[in-house]
C-alpha positions as CSV (number, residue, x, y, z in Angstrom):
1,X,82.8,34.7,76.0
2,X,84.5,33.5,78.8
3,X,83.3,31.4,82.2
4,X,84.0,34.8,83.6
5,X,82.2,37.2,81.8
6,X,79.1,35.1,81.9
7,X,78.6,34.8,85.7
8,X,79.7,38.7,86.2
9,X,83.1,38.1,88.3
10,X,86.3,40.3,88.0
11,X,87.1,40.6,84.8
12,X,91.1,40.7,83.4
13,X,93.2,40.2,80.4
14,X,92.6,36.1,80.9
15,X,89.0,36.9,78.9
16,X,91.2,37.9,75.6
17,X,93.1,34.5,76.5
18,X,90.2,32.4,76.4
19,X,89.2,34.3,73.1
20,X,91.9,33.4,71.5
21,X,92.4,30.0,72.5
22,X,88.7,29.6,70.8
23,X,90.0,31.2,67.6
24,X,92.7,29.0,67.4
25,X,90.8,26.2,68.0
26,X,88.2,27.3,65.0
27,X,91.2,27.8,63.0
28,X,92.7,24.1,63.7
29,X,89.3,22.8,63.5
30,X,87.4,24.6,61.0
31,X,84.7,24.5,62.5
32,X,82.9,27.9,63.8
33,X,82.6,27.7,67.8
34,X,79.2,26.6,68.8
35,X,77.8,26.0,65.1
36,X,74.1,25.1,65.5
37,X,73.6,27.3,68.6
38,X,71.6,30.5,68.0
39,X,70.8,31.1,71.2
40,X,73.6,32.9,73.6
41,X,72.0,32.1,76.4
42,X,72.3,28.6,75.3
43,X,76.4,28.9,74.5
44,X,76.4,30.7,78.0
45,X,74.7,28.0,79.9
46,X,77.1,25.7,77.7
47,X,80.6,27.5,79.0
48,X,79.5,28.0,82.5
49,X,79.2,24.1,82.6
50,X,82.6,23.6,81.5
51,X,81.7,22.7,78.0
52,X,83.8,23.6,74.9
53,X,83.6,24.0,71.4
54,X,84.2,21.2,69.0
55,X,88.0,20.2,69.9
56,X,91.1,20.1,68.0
57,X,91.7,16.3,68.9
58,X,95.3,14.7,67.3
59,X,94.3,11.1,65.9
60,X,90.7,11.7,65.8
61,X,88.7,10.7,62.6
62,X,86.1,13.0,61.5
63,X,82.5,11.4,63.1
64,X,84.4,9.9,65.9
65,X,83.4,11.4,68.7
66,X,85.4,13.1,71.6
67,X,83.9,16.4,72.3
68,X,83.7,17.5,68.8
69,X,81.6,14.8,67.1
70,X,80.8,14.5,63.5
71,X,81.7,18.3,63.2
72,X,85.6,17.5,63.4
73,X,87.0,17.6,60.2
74,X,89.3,14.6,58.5
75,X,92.4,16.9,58.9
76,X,92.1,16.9,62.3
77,X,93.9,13.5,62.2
78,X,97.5,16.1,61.8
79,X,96.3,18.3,64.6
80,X,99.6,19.4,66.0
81,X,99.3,18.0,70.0
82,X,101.0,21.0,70.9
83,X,98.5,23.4,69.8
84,X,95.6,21.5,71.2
85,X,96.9,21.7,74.2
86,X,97.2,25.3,74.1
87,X,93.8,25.7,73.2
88,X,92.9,23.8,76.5
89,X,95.1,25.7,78.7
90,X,93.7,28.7,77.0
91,X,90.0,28.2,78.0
92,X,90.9,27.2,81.1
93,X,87.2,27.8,83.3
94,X,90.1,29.2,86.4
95,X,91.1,32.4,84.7
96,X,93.9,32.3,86.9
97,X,95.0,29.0,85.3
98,X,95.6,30.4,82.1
99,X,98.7,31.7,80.4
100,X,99.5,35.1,79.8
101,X,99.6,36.1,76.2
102,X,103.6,36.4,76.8
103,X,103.5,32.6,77.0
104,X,101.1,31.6,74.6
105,X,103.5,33.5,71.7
106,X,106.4,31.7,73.2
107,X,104.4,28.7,73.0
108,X,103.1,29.2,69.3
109,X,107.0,30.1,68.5
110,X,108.4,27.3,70.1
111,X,106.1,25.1,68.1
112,X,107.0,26.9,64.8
113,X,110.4,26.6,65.7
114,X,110.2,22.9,65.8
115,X,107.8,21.6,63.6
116,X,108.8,19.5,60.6
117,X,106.1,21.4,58.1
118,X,107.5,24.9,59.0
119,X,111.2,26.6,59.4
120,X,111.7,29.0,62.6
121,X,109.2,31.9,63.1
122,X,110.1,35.1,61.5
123,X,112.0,37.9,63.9
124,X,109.2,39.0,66.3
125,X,108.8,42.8,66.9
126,X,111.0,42.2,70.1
127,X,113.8,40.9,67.9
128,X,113.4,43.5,65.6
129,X,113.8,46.2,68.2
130,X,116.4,44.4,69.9
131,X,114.4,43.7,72.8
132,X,114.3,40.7,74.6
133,X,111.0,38.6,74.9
């Protein structure tokens, strides 16, 4: 759950935001999002501090450190940069600050588009309408 939905302030869209930029982080990580935490108080108390999940973290050996500890995984070490950084600008504590879901696709595209490991993204369902995005 986001900053927001914790301390009771105006909820928008920016909660599904945050959501998913913790789901992408567990899938780049591997890692399930506050493993060892059974309490949700405790997670609460946790995300209305400013903390995070164990991070995607490029060049980071598993037990290093950084914010995810011995949880990180060794393929973390090929953690594209520009994912991680989406996952940051994702949970984001300013709701405000984060990206519409508009940008995060374009952002997720633009990385497929350009990676060396994949080819270009598939025709979105914009394309395949003959919309524009």
């Amino acid at each position: 759950m986001s900053p927001e939905q914790w301390e009771s302030s105006e909820l928008t869209v920016k909660v599904d935001v945050y959501a998913f930029g913790v789901l992408l982080n567990e899938l780049i990580v591997g890692v399930a999002p506050w493993k060892g935490l059974a309490s949700p108080m405790a997670i609460g108390f946790r995300v209305c501090k400013g903390e995070r999940p164990v991070t995607a973290q490029p060049g980071v050996e598993e037990g290093e450190g950084g914010s995810g500890g011995s949880g990180i995984r060794e393929a973390l070490v090929e953690a594209p940069p520009e994912l991680c950084a989406l996952v940051e600008r994702c949970w984001a504590p300013d709701a405000p600050s984060r990206p519409t879901m508009l940008e995060v696709r374009r952002a997720i595209e633009g990385w497929l588009a350009t990676s060396p490991r994949r080819g270009p993204p598939a025709a979105s369902t914009y394309q395949a309408e003959g919309k524009s995005p």
